[in-house]
C-alpha positions in Angstrom: 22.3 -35.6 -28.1 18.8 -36.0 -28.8 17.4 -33.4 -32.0 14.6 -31.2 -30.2 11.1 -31.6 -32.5 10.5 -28.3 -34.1 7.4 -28.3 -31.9 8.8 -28.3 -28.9 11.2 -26.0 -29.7 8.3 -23.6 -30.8 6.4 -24.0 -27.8 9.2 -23.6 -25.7 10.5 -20.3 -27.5 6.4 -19.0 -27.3 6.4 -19.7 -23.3 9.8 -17.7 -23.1 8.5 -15.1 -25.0 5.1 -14.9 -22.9 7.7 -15.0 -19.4 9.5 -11.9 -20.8 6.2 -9.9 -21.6 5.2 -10.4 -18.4 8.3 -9.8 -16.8 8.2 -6.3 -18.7 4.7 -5.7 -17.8 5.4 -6.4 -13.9 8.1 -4.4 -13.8 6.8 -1.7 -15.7 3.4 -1.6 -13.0 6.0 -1.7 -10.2 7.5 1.5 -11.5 4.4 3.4 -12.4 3.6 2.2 -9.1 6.6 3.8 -7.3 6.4 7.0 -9.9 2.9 7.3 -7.9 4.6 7.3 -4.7 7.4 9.6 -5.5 4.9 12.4 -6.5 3.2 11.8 -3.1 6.1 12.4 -1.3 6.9 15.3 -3.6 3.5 17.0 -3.4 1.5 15.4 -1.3 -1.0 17.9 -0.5 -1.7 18.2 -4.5 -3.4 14.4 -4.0 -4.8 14.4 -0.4 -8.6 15.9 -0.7 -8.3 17.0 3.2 -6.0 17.7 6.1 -4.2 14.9 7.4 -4.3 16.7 11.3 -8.0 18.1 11.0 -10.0 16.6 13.4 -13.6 16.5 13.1 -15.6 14.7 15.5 -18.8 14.1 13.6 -17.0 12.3 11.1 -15.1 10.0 13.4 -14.9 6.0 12.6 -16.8 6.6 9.3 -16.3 3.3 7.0 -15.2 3.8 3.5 -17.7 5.8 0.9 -17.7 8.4 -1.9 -16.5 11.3 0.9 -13.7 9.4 2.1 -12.9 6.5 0.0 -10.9 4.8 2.8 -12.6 5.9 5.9 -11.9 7.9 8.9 -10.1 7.2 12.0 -11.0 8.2 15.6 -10.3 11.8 15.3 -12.3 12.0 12.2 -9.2 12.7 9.6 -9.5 11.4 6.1 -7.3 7.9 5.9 -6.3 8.3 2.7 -4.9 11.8 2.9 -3.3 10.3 5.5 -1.8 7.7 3.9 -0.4 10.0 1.2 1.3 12.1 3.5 2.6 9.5 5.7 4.5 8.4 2.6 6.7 11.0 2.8 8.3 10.1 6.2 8.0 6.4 5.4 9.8 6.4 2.0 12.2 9.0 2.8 13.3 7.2 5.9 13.2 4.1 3.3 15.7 5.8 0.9 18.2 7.2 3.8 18.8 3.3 4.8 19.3 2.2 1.6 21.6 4.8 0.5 23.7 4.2 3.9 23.8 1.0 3.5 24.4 1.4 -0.2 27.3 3.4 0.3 29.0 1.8 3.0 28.2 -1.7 2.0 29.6 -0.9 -1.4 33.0 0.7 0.1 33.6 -2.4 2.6 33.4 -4.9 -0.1 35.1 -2.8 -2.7 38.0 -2.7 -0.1 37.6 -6.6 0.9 37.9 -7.9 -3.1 41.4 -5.6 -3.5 42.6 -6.5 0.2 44.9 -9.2 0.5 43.6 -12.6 1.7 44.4 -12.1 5.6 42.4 -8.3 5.4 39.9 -9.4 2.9 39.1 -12.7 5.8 39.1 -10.3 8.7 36.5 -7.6 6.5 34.4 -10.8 5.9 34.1 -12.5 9.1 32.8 -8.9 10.5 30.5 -8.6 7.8 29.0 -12.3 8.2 28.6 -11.5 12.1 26.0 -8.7 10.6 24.5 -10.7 8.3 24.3 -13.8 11.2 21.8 -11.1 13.0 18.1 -10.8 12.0 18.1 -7.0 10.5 15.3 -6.6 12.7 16.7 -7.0 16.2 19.9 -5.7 15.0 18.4 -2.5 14.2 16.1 -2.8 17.4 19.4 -2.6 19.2 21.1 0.2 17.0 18.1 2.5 18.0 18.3 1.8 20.8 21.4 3.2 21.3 20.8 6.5 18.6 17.6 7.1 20.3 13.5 7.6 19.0 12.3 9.3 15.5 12.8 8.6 11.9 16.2 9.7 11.3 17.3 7.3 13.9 15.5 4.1 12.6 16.7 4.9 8.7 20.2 4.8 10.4 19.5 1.5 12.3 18.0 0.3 8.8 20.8 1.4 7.1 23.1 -0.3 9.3 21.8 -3.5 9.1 21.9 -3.1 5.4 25.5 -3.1 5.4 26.6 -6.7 5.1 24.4 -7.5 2.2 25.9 -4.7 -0.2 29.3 -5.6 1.0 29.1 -9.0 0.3 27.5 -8.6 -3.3 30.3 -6.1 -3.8 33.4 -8.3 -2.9 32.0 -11.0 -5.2 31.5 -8.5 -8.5 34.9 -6.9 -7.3 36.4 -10.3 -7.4 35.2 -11.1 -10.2 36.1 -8.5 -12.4 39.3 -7.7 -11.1 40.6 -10.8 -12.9 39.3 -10.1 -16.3 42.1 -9.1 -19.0 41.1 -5.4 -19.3 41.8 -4.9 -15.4 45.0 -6.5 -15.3 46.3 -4.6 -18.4 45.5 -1.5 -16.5 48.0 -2.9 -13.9 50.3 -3.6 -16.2 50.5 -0.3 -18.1 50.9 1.2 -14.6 47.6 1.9 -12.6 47.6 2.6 -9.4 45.4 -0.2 -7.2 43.1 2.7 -6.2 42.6 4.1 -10.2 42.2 0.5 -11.4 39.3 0.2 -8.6 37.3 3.7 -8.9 37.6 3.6 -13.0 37.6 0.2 -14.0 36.7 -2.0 -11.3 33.9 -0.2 -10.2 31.8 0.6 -12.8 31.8 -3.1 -13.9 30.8 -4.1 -10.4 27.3 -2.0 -10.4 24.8 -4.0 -11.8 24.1 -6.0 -9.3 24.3 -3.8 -6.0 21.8 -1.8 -8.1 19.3 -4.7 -8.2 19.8 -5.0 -5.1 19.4 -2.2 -3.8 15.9 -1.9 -4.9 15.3 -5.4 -3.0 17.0 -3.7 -0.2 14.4 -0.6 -0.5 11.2 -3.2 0.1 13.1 -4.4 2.8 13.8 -1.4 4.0 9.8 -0.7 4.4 9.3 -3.2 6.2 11.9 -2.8 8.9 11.3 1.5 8.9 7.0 0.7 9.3 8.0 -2.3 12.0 10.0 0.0 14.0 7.5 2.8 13.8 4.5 0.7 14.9 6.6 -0.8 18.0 6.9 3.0 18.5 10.7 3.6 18.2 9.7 6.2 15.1 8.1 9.6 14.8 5.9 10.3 17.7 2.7 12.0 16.9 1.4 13.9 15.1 3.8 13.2 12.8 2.2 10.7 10.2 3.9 7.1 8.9 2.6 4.3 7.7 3.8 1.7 10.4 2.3 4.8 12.9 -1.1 4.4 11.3 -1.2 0.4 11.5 -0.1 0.8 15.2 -2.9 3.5 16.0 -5.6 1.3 14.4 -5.2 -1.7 16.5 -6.9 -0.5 19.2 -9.7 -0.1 16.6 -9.7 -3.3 14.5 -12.3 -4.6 15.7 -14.7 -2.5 14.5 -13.1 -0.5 12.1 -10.9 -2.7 9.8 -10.3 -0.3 7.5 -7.5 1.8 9.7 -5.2 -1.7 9.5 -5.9 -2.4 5.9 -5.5 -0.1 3.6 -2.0 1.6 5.4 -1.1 -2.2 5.6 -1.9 -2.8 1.7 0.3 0.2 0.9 3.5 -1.3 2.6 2.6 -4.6 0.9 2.1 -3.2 -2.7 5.4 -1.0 -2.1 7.5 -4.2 -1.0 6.0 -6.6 -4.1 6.5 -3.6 -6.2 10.5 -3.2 -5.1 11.1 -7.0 -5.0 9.5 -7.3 -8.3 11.6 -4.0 -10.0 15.1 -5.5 -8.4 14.5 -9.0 -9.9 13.9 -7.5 -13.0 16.9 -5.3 -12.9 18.9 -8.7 -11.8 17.7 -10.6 -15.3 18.0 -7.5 -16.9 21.8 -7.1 -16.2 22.7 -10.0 -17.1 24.1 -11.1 -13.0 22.4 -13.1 -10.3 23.1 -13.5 -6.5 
């Protein structure tokens, strides 16, 4: 081996250090950003300056200004206040797939990693059929099937979540299963099912957590997808993927009813991708 110069080694230890600041400074904008968001969906009509439904002719198609800092639409209602109660429905669909697919996803491959080989193949083939399946059509289809409005597509969502979590799970559960601690609990005893909910388990977290909150950026995407192709909330009910889809007809002239609803679902994917990746370093696991 080859001795490092003190110089480099300096340098190199100064870029690390300059990665990690940044990597705390990203993270923490992504969470102030989604703190933001939380308190809209909380008390949304404590931020939004107007009615979201009131319609007002003479102020129809009006471009950004000081009155309404991102326009109007073609009803005359303020964009923004819009926006802020749109994230409601949009988040808490959102947070209803992830937990489904949370839940489930982490049961599956909790049961996959203890099953024996033939069950644990069987669990897996199923799951790699879901994961073979773009998440969009597959939840295109699911909906289908449940029917139109938000509860239905954050099911759908949820669904097609499934295979990921399980997948993560089974590999942590495998993993952990054959560290020393966990097989001394056999040994003194354990039942399969205590050694999996108390010992098992809460080494196996970390990661589905990270990835859940990649999954929730996902899950935006798919929930505003599905409500601008019009399988969501009808109106008047409000939703960001609802107010890209209502102002296409008007992009031509009015750009701002695409952009701004369209920035928000951006900056709330980025800021999810960005947390989870951070939470993946951060506990210590990557997938």
């Amino acid at each position: 081996m080859t001795d490092i110069a003190p110089e480099a080694f300096l340098a190199t230890t100064h870029s690390r250090r300059i990665g990690t600041v940044r990597r705390h400074w990203a993270a923490a904008l992504a969470f102030a950003y989604l703190a933001i968001l939380m308190f809209w969906v909380i008390f949304p009509a404590k931020f939004a300056a107007f009615d979201p439904l009131a319609v007002s002719i003479v102020s129809k198609l009006k471009s950004p200004s000081a009155e309404h800092l991102f326009g109007t639409d073609h009803l005359g209602r303020d964009l923004l206040s819009r926006i802020i109660f749109g994230t409601q429905n949009s988040l808490m669909s959102t947070l209803i797939a992830v937990v489904i697919g949370l839940l489930i996803g982490s049961i599956v491959g909790l049961i996959s990693g203890f099953s024996p080989a033939r069950i644990d193949s069987a669990i897996m083939r199923v799951v790699d059929i879901l994961l073979a399946i773009p998440n969009l059509l597959l939840s295109l289809a699911i909906v289908t099937a449940l029917g139109f409005g938000l509860v239905p597509v954050a099911i759908a969502v949820g669904i097609g979540s499934i295979g990921s979590f399980a997948r993560i799970m089974r590999s942590e559960v495998i993993r952990v299963k054959e560290l020393p601690f966990v097989e001394s609990a056999h040994l003194l005893g354990a039942s399969p099912v205590s050694v999996a909910i108390r010992h098992v388990l809460p080494h196996s977290w970390g990661p589905v957590v990270a990835l859940s909150a990649i999954e929730f950026g996902a899950a935006v995407l798919s929930v505003s997808a599905l409500s601008f192709l019009g399988f969501g909330a009808p109106p008047p009910e409000i939703e960001w993927g609802l107010l890209v889809s209502e102002g296409r007809k008007f992009i031509s002239a009015s750009w701002w009813l695409i952009a701004f609803p369209s920035l928000f679902i951006v900056l709330t994917v980025i800021a999810a991708n960005t947390l989870g990746r951070f939470l993946e370093q951060k506990l210590g696991t990557a997938y």
